[in-house]
C-alpha positions, -999 to 999 in steps of 0.1 A, spaced: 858 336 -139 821 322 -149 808 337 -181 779 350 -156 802 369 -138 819 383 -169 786 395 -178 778 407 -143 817 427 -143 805 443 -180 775 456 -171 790 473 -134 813 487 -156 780 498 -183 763 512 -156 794 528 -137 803 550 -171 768 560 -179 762 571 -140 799 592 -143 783 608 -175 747 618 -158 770 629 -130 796 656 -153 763 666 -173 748 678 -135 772 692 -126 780 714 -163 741 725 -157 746 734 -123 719 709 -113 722 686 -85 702 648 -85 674 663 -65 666 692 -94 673 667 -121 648 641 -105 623 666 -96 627 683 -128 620 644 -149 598 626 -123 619 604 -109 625 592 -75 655 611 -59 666 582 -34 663 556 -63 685 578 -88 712 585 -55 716 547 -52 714 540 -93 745 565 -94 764 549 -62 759 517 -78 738 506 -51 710 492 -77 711 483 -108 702 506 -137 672 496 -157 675 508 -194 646 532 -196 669 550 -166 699 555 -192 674 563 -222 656 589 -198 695 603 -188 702 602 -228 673 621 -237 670 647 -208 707 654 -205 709 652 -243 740 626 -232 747 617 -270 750 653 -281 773 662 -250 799 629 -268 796 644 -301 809 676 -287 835 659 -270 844 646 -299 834 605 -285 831 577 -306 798 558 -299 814 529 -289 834 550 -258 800 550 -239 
């Protein structure tokens, strides 16, 4: 395998995680992906296919999912190391 498609395998694998997390936080808050886009701005049928895997995740996405979830304090209280993101 090409170190291109190393790269390309780590960050499906960044991106699946991070989309698994926004989808457990949803669901502990009783929100679904069209209250939580509404709710921050963001475009519902972009976030659906962000979460399928259907695009790729830009990094303000997961910083905007870190902050409005509060994605680092839900870890902490699940007792998560950082470096299991």
């Amino acid at each position: 395998m090409t170190e291109s498609a190393l790269d390309q395998l780590g960050t499906a694998k960044i991106q699946h995680v991070h989309a698994q997390q926004v989808r457990a936080a949803l669901a502990a808050d009783g929100a679904t992906i069209a209250s939580y886009a509404k709710d921050n701005g963001t475009d519902m049928t972009r976030l659906g296919r962000i979460l399928r895997g259907d695009v790729i995740m830009r990094i303000e996405d997961m910083v905007n999912a870190e902050r409005n979830l509060k994605l680092r304090e839900r870890r902490a209280v699940a007792g998560e190391a950082p470096s299991q993101r």
